[in-house]
C-alpha positions as CSV (number, residue, x, y, z in Angstrom):
1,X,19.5,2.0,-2.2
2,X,16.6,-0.4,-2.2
3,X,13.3,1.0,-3.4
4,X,11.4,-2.2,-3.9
5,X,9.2,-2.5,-1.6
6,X,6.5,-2.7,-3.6
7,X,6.2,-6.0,-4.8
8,X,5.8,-6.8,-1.0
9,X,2.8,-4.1,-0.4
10,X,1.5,-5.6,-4.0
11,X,1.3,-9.5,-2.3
12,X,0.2,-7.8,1.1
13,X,-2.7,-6.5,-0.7
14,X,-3.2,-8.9,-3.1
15,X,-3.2,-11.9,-0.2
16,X,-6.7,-9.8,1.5
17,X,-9.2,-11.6,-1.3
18,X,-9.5,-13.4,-4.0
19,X,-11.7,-11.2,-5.2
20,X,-9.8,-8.0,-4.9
21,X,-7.8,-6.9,-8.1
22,X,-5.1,-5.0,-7.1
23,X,-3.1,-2.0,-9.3
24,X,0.3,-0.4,-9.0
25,X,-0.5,3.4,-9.4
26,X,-3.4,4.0,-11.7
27,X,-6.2,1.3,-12.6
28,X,-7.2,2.4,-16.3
29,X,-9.9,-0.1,-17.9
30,X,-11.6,0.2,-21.4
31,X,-15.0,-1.0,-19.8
32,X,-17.2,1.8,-18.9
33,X,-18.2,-0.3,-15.8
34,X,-15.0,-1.0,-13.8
35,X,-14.2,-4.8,-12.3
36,X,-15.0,-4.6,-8.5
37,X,-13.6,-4.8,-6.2
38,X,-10.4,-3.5,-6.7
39,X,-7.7,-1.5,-4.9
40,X,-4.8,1.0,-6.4
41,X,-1.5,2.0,-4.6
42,X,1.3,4.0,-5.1
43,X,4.3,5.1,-3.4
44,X,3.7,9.2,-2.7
45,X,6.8,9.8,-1.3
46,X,10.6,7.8,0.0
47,X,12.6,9.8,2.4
48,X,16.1,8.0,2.6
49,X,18.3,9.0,5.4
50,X,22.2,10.1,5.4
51,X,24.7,11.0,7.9
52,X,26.9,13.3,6.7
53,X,28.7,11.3,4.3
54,X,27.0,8.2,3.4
55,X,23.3,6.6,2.7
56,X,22.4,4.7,6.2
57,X,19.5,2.3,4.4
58,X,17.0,3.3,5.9
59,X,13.7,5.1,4.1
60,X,10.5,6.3,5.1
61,X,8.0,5.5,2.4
62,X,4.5,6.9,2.1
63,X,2.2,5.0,0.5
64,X,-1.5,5.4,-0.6
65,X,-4.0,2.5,-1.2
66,X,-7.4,3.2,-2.2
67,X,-9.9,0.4,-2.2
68,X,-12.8,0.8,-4.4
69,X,-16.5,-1.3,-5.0
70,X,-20.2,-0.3,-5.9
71,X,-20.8,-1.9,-2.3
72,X,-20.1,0.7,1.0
73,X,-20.2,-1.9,3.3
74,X,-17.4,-4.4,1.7
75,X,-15.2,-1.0,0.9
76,X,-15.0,-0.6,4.5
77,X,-14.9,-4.4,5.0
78,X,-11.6,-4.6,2.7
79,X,-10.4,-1.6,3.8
80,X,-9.7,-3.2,7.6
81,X,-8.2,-6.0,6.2
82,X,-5.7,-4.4,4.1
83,X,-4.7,-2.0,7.0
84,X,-4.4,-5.3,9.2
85,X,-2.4,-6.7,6.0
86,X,0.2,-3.8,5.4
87,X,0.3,-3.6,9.8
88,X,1.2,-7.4,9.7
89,X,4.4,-6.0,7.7
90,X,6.0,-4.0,10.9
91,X,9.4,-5.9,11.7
92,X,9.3,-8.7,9.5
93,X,12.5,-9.1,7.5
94,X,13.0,-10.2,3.5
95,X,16.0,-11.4,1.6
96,X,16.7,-7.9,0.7
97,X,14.5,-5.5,3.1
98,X,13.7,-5.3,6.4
99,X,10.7,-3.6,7.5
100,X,10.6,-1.3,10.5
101,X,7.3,0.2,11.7
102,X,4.8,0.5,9.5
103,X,1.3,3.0,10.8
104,X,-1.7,3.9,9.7
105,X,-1.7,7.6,9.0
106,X,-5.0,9.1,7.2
107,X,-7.7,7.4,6.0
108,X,-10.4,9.1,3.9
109,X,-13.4,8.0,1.8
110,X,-15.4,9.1,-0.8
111,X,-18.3,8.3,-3.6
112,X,-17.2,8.7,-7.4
113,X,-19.5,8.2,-10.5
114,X,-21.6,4.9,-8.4
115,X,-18.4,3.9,-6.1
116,X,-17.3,4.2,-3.2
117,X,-13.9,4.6,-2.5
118,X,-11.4,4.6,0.9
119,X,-8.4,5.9,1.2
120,X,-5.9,4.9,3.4
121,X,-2.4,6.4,3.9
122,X,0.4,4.4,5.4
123,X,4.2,5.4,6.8
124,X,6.0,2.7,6.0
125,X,10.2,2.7,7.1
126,X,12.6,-0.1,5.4
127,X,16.0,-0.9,6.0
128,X,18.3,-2.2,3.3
129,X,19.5,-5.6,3.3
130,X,23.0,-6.1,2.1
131,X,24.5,-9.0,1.1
């Protein structure tokens, strides 16, 4: 069973700006003033499918990206382009992972201790790629 589709939402992300620094599941810093922008995601959930007697490879993954700066308007701004980078994923097949449809499913925002933050939830379905 192939979970590792996150190194590919890590590049996805990653490839939106130069700028952006980019964390699997929790960004923790030891300066009180955070590096902006930046963007956190995490896998929330991975539903793999069966038949009756056997694993059929594919797995719907929900994943959770939240993109963070002291500056509303380039949250927002970052935020469209990593939706239009995780999108840009539907069908596109890897040496070991295919991806199926990938949608937009929630997206939220918010303003913490001088940032702002959005939140944007993703369905994401694989199929396994065996050699």
């Amino acid at each position: 069973m192939n979970i590792s589709i996150g190194k590919y939402i890590y590049n996805a992300i990653q490839g939106v700006s130069e700028s952006l620094h980019v964390y699997p599941v929790i960004a923790t810093f030891n300066d009180p003033q955070p590096p902006t922008p930046f963007a956190v995601y995490q896998r929330t959930s991975a539903e793999p499918d069966y038949t009756k007697s056997l694993f059929t490879g594919l797995i719907r993954h929900n994943y959770s990206v939240t993109v963070v700066d002291d500056n509303y308007s380039n949250t927002v701004t970052l935020a469209q382009q990593v939706v239009d980078a995780l999108l840009a994923l539907s069908h596109t097949r890897h040496e070991d992972i295919s991806f199926g449809q990938v949608i937009m499913t929630d997206l939220t925002e918010d303003f913490l201790d001088g940032l702002f933050l959005q939140t944007i939830q993703f369905e994401i379905n694989t199929k396994e790629i065996l050699p």
